[in-house]
HTML snippet that shows the backbone in 3Dmol.js (N, CA, C, O; Angstrom):
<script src="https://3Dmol.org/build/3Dmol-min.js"></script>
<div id="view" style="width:600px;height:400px;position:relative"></div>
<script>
const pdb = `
ATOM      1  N   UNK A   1     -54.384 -66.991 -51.429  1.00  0.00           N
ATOM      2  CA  UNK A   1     -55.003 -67.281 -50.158  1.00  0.00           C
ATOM      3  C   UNK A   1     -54.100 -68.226 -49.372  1.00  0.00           C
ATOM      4  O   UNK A   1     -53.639 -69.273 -49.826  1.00  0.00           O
ATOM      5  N   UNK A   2     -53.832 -67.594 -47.753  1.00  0.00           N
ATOM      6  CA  UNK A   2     -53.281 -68.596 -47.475  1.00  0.00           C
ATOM      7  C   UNK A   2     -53.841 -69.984 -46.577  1.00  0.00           C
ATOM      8  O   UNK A   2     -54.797 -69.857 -45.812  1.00  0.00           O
ATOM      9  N   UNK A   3     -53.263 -71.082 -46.726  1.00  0.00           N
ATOM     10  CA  UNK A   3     -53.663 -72.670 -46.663  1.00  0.00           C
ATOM     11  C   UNK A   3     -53.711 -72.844 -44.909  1.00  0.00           C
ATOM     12  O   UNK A   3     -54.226 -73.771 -44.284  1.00  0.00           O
ATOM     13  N   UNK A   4     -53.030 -71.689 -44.383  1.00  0.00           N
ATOM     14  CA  UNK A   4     -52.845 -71.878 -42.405  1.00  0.00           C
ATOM     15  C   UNK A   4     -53.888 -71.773 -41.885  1.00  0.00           C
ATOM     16  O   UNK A   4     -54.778 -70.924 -41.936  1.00  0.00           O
ATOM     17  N   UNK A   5     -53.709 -73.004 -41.185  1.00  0.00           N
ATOM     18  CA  UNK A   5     -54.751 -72.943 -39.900  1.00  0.00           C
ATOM     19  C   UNK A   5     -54.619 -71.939 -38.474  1.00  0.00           C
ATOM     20  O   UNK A   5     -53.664 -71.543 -37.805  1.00  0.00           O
ATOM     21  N   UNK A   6     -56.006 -71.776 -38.406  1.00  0.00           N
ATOM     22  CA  UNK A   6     -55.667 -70.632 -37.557  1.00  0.00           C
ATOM     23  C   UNK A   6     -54.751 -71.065 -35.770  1.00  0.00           C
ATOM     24  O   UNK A   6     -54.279 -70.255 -34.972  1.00  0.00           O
ATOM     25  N   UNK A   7     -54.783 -72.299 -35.686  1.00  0.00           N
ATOM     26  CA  UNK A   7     -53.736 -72.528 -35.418  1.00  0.00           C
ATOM     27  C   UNK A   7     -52.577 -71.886 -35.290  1.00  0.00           C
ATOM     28  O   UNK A   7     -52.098 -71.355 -34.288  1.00  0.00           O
ATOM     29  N   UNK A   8     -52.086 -71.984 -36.559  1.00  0.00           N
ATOM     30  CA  UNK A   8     -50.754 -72.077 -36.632  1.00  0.00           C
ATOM     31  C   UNK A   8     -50.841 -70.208 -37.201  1.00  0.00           C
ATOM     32  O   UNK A   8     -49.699 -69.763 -37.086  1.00  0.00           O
ATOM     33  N   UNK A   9     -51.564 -69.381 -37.600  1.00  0.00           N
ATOM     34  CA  UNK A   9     -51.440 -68.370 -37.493  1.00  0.00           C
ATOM     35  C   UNK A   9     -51.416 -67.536 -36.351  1.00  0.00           C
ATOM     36  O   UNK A   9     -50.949 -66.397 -36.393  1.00  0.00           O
ATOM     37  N   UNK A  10     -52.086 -68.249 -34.928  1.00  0.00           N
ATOM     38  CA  UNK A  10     -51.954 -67.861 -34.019  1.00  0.00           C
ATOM     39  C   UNK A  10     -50.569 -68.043 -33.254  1.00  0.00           C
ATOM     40  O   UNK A  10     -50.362 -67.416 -32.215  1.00  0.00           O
ATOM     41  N   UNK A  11     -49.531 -69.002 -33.845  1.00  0.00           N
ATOM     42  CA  UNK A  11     -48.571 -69.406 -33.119  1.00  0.00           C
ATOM     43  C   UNK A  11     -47.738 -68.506 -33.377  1.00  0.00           C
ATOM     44  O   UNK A  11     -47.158 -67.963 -32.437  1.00  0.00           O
ATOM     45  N   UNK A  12     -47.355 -67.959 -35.279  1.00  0.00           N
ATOM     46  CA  UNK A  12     -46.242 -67.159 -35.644  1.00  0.00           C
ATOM     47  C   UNK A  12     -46.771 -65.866 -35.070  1.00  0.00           C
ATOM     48  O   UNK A  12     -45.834 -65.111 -34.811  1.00  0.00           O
ATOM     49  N   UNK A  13     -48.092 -65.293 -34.749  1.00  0.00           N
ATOM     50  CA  UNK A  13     -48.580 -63.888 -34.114  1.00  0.00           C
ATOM     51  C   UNK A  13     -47.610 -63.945 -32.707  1.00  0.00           C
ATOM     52  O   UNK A  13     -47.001 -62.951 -32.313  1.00  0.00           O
ATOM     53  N   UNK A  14     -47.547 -65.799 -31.737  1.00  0.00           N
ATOM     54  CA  UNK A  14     -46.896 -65.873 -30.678  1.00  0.00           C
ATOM     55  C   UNK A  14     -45.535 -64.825 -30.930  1.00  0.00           C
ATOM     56  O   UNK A  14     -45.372 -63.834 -30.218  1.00  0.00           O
ATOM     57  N   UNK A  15     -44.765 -65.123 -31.836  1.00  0.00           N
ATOM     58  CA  UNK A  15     -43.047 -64.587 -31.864  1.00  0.00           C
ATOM     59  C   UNK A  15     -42.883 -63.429 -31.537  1.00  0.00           C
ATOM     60  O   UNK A  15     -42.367 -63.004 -30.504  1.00  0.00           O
ATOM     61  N   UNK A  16     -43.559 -62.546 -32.897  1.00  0.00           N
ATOM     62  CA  UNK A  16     -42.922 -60.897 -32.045  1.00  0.00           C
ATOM     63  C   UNK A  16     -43.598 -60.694 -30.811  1.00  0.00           C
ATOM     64  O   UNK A  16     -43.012 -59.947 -30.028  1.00  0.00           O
ATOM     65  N   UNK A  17     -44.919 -61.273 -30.362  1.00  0.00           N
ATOM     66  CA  UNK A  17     -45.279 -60.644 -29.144  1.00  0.00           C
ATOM     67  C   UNK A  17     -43.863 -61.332 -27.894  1.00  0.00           C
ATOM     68  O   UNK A  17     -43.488 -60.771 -26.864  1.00  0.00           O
ATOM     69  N   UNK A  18     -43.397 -62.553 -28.419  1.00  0.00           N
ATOM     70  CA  UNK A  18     -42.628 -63.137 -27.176  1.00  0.00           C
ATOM     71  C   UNK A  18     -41.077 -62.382 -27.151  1.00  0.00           C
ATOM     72  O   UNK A  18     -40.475 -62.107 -26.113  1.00  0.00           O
ATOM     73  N   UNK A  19     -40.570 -62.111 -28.572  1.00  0.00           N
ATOM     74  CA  UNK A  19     -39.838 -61.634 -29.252  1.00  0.00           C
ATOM     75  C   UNK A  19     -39.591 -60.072 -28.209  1.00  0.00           C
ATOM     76  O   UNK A  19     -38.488 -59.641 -27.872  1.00  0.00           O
ATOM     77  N   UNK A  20     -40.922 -59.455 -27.865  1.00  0.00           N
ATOM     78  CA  UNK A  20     -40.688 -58.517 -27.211  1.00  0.00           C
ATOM     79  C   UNK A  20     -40.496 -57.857 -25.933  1.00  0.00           C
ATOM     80  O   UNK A  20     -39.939 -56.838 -25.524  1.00  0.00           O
ATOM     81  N   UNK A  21     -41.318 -59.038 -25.352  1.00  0.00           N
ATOM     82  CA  UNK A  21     -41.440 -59.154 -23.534  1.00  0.00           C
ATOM     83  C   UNK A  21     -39.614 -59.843 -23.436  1.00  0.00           C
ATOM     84  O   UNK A  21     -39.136 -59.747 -22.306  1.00  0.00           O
ATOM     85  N   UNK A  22     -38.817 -60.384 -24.354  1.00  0.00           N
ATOM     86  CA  UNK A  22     -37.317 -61.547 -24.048  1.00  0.00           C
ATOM     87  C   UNK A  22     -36.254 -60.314 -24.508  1.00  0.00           C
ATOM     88  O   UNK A  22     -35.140 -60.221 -23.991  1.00  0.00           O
ATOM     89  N   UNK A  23     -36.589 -59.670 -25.224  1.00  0.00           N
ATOM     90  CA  UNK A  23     -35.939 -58.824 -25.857  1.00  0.00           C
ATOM     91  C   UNK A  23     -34.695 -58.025 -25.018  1.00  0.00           C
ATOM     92  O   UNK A  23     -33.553 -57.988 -25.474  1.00  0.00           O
ATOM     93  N   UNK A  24     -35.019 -57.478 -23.908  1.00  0.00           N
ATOM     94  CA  UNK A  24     -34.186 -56.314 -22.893  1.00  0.00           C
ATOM     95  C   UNK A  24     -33.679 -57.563 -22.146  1.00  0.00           C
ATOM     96  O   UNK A  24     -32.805 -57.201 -21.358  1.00  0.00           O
ATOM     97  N   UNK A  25     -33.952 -59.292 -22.069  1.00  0.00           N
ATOM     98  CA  UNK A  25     -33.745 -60.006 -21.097  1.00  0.00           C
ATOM     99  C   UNK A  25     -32.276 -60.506 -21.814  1.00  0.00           C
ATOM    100  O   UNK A  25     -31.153 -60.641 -21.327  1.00  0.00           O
ATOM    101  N   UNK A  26     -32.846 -60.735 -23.306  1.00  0.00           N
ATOM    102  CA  UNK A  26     -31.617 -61.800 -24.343  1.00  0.00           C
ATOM    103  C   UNK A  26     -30.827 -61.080 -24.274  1.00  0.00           C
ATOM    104  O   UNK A  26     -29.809 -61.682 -23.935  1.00  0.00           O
ATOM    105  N   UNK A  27     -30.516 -59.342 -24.483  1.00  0.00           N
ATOM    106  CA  UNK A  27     -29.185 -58.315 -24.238  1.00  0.00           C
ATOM    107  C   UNK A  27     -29.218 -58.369 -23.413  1.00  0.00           C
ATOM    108  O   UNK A  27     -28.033 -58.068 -23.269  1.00  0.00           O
ATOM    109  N   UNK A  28     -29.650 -58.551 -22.141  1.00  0.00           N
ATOM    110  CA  UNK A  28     -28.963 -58.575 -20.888  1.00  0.00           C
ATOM    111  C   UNK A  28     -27.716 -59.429 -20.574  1.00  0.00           C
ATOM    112  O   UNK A  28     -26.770 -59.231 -19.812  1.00  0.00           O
ATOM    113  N   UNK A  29     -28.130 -60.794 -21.700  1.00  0.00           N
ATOM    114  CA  UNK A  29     -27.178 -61.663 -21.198  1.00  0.00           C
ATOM    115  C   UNK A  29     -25.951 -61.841 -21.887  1.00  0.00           C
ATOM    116  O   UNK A  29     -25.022 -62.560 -21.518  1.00  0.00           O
ATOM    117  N   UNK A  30     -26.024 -60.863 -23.317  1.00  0.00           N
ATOM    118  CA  UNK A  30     -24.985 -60.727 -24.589  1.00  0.00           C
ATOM    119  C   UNK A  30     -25.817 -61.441 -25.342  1.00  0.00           C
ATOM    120  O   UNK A  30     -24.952 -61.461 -26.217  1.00  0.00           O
ATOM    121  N   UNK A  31     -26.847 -62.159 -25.910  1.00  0.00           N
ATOM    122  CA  UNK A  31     -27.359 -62.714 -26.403  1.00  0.00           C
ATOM    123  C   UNK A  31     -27.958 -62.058 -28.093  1.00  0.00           C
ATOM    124  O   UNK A  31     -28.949 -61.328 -28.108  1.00  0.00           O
ATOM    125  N   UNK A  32     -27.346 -62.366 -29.205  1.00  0.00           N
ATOM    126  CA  UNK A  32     -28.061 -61.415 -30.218  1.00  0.00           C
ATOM    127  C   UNK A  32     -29.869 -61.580 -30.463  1.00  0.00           C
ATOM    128  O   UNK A  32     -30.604 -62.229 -29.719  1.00  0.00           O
ATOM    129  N   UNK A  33     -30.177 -61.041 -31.325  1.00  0.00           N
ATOM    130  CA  UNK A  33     -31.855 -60.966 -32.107  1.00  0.00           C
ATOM    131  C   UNK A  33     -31.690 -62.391 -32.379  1.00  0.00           C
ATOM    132  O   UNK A  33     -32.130 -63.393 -31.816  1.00  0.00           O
ATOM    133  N   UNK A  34     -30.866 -62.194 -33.490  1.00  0.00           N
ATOM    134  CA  UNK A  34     -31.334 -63.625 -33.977  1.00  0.00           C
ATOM    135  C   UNK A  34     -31.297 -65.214 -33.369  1.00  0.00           C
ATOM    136  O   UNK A  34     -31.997 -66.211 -33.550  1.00  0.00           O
ATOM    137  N   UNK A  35     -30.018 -64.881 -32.495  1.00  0.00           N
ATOM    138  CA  UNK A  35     -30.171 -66.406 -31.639  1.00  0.00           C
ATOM    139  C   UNK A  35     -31.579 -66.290 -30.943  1.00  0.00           C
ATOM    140  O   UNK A  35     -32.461 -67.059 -31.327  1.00  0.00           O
ATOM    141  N   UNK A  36     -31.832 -65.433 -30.003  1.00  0.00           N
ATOM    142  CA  UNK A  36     -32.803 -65.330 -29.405  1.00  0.00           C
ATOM    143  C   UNK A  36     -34.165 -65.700 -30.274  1.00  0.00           C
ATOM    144  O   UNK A  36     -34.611 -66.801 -29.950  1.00  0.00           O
ATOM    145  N   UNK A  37     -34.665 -65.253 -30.954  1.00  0.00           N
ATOM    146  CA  UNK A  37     -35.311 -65.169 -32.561  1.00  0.00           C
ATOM    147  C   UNK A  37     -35.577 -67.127 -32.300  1.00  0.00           C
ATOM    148  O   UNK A  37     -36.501 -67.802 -31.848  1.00  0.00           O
ATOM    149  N   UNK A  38     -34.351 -67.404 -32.813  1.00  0.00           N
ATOM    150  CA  UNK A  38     -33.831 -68.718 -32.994  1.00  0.00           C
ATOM    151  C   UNK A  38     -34.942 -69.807 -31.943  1.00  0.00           C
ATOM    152  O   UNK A  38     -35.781 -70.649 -32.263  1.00  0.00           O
ATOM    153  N   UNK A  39     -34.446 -69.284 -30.560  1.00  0.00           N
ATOM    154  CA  UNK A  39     -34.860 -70.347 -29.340  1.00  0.00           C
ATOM    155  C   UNK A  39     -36.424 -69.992 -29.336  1.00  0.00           C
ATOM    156  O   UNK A  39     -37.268 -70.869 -29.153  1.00  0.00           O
ATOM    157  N   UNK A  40     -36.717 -68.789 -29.526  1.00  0.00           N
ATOM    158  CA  UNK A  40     -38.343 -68.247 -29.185  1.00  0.00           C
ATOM    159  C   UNK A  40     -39.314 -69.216 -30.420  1.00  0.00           C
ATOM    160  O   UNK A  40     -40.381 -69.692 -30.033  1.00  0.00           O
ATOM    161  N   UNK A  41     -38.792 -69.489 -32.107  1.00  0.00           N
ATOM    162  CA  UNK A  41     -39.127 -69.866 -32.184  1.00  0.00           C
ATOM    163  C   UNK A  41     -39.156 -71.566 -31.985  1.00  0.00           C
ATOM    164  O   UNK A  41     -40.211 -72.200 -32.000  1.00  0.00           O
ATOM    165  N   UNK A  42     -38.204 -72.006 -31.852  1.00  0.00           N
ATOM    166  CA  UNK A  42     -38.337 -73.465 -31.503  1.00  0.00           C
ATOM    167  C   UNK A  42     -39.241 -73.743 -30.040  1.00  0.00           C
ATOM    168  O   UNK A  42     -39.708 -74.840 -29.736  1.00  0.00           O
ATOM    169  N   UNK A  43     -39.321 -72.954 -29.525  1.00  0.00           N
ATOM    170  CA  UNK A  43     -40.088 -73.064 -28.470  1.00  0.00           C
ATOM    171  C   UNK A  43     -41.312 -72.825 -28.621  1.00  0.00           C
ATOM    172  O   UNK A  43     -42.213 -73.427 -28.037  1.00  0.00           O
ATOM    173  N   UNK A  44     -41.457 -71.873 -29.467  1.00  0.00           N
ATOM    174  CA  UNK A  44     -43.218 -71.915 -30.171  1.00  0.00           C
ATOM    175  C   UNK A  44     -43.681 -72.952 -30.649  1.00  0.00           C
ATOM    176  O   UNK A  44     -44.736 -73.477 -30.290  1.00  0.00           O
ATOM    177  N   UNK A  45     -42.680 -73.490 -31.805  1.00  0.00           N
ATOM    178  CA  UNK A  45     -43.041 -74.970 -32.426  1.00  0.00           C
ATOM    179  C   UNK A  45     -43.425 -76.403 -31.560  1.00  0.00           C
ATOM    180  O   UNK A  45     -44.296 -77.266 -31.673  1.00  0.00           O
ATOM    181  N   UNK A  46     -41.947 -76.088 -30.365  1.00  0.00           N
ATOM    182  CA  UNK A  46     -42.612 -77.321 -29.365  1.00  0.00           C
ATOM    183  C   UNK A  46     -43.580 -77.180 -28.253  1.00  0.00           C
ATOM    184  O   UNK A  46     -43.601 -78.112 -27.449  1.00  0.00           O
ATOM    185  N   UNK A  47     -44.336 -76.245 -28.073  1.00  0.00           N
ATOM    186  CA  UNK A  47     -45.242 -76.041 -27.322  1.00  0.00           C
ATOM    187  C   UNK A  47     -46.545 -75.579 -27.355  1.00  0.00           C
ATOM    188  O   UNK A  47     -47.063 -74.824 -26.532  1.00  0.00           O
ATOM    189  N   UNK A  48     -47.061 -76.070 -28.355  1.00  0.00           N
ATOM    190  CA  UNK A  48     -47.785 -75.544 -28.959  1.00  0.00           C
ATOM    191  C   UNK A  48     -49.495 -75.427 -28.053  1.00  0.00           C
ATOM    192  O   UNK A  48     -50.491 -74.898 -28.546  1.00  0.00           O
ATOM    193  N   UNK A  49     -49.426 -76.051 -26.717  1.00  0.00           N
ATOM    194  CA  UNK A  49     -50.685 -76.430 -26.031  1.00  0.00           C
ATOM    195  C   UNK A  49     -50.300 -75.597 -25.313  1.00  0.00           C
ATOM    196  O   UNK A  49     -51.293 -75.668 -24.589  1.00  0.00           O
ATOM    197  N   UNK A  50     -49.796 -74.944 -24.915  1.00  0.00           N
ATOM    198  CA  UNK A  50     -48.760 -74.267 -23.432  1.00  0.00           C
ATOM    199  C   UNK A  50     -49.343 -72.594 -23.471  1.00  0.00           C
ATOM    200  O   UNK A  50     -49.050 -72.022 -24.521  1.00  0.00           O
ATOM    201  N   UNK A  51     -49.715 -72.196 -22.990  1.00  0.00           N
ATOM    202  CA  UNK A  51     -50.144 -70.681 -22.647  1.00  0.00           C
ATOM    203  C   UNK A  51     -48.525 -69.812 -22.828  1.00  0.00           C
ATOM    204  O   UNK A  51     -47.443 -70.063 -22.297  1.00  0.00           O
ATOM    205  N   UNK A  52     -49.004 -68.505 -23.999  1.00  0.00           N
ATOM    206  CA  UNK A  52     -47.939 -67.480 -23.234  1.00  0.00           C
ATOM    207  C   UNK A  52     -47.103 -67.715 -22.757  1.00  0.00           C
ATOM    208  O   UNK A  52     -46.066 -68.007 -23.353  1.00  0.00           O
ATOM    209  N   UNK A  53     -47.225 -67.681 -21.451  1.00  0.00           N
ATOM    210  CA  UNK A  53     -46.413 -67.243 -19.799  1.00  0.00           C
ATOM    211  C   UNK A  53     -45.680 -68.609 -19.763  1.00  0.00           C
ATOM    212  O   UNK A  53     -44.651 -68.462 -19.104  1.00  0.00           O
ATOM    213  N   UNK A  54     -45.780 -69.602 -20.115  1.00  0.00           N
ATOM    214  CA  UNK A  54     -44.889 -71.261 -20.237  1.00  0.00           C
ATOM    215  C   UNK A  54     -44.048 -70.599 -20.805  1.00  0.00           C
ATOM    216  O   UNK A  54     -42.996 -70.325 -20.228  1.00  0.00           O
ATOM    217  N   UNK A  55     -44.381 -70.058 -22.447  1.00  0.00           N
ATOM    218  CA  UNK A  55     -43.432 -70.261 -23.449  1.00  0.00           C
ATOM    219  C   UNK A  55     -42.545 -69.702 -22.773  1.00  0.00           C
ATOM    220  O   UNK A  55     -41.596 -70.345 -22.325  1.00  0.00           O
ATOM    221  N   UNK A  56     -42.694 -68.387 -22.576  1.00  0.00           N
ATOM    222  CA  UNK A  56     -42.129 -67.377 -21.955  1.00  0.00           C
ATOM    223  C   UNK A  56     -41.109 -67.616 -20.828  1.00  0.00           C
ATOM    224  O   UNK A  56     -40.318 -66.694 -20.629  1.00  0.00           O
ATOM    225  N   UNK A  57     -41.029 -68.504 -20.209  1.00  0.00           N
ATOM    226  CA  UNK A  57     -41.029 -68.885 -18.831  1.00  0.00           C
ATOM    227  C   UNK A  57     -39.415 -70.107 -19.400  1.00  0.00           C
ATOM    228  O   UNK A  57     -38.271 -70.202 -18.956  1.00  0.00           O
ATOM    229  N   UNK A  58     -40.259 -70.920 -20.698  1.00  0.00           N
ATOM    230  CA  UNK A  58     -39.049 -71.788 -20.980  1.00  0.00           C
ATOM    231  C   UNK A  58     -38.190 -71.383 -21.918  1.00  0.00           C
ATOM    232  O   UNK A  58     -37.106 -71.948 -22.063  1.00  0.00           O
ATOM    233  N   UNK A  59     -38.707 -70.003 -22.921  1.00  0.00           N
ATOM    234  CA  UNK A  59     -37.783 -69.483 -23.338  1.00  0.00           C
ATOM    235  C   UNK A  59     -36.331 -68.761 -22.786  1.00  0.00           C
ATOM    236  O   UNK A  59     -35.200 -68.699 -23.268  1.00  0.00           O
ATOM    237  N   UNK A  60     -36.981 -68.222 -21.461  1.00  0.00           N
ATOM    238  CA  UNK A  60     -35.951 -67.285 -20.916  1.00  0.00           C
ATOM    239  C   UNK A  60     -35.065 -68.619 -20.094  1.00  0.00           C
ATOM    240  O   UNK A  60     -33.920 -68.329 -19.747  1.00  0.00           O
ATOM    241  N   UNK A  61     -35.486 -69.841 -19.826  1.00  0.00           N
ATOM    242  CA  UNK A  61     -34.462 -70.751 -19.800  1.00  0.00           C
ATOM    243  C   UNK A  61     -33.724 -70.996 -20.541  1.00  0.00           C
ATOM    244  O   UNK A  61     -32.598 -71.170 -20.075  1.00  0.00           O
ATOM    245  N   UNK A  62     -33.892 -71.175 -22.254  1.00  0.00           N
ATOM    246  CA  UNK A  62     -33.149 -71.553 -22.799  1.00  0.00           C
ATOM    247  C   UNK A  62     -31.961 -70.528 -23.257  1.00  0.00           C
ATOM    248  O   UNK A  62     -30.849 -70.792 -23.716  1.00  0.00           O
ATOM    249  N   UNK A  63     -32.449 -69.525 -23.033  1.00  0.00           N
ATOM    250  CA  UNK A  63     -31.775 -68.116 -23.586  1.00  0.00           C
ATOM    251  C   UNK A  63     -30.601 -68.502 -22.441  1.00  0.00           C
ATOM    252  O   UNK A  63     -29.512 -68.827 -22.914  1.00  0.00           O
ATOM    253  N   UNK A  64     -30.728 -68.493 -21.034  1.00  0.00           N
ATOM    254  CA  UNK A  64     -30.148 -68.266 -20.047  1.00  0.00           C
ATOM    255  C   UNK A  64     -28.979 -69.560 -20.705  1.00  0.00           C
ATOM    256  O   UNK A  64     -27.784 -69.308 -20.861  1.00  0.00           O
ATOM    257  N   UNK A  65     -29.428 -70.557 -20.944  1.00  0.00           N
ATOM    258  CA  UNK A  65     -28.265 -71.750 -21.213  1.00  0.00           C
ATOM    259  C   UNK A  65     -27.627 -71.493 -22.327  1.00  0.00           C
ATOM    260  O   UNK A  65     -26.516 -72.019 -22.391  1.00  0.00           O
ATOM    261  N   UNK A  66     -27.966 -70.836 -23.267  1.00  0.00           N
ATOM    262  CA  UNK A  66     -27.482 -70.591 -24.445  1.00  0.00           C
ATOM    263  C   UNK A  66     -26.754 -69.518 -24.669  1.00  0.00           C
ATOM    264  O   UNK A  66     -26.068 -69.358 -25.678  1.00  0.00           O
ATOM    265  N   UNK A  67     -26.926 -68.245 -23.188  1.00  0.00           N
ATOM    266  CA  UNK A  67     -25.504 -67.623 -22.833  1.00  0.00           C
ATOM    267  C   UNK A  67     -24.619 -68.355 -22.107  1.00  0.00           C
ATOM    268  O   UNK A  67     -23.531 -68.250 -22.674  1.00  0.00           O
ATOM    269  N   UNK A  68     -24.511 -69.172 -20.964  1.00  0.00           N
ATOM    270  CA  UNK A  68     -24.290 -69.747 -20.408  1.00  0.00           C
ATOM    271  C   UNK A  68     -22.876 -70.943 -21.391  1.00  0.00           C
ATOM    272  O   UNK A  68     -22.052 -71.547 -20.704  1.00  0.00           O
ATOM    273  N   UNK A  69     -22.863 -71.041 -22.586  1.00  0.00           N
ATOM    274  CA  UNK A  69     -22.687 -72.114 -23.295  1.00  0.00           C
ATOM    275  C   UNK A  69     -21.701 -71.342 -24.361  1.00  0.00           C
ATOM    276  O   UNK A  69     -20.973 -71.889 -25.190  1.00  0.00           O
ATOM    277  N   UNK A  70     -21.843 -70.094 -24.155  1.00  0.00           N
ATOM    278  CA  UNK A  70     -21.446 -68.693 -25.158  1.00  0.00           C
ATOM    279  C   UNK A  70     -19.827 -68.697 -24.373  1.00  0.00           C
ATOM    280  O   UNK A  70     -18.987 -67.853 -24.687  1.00  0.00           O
TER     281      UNK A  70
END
`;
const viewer = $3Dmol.createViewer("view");
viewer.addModel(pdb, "pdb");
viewer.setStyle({}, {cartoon: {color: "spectrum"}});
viewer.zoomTo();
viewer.render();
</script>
């Protein structure tokens, strides 16, 4: 049985759904799965009060800096 709060089961459900709306955005920019992967989840972890459309919103920032930096 697992010990997660539904919380936090609701957060890792966050990834592939965010994982998929960033997906056609992160190759747009040369960006692989896994970096992308990478920022979507640290951004899940630090935002954990934030609706969706935030994460979403500050993920595709960080993606953008993290080609940007490439």
């Amino acid at each position: 049985m697992s010990a997660e709060t539904p919380e936090a089961q609701r957060e890792w459900a966050t990834i592939p759904y965010m994982m998929r709306r960033l997906d056609g955005f992160a190759r747009g920019l040369g960006l692989d799965e896994a970096t992308a992967r990478r920022i979507v989840e640290q951004v899940v972890a630090d935002m954990p009060l934030h609706t969706d459309d935030e994460r979403v919103e500050w993920a595709r920032n960080w993606l953008l800096a993290a080609a940007s930096a490439e």
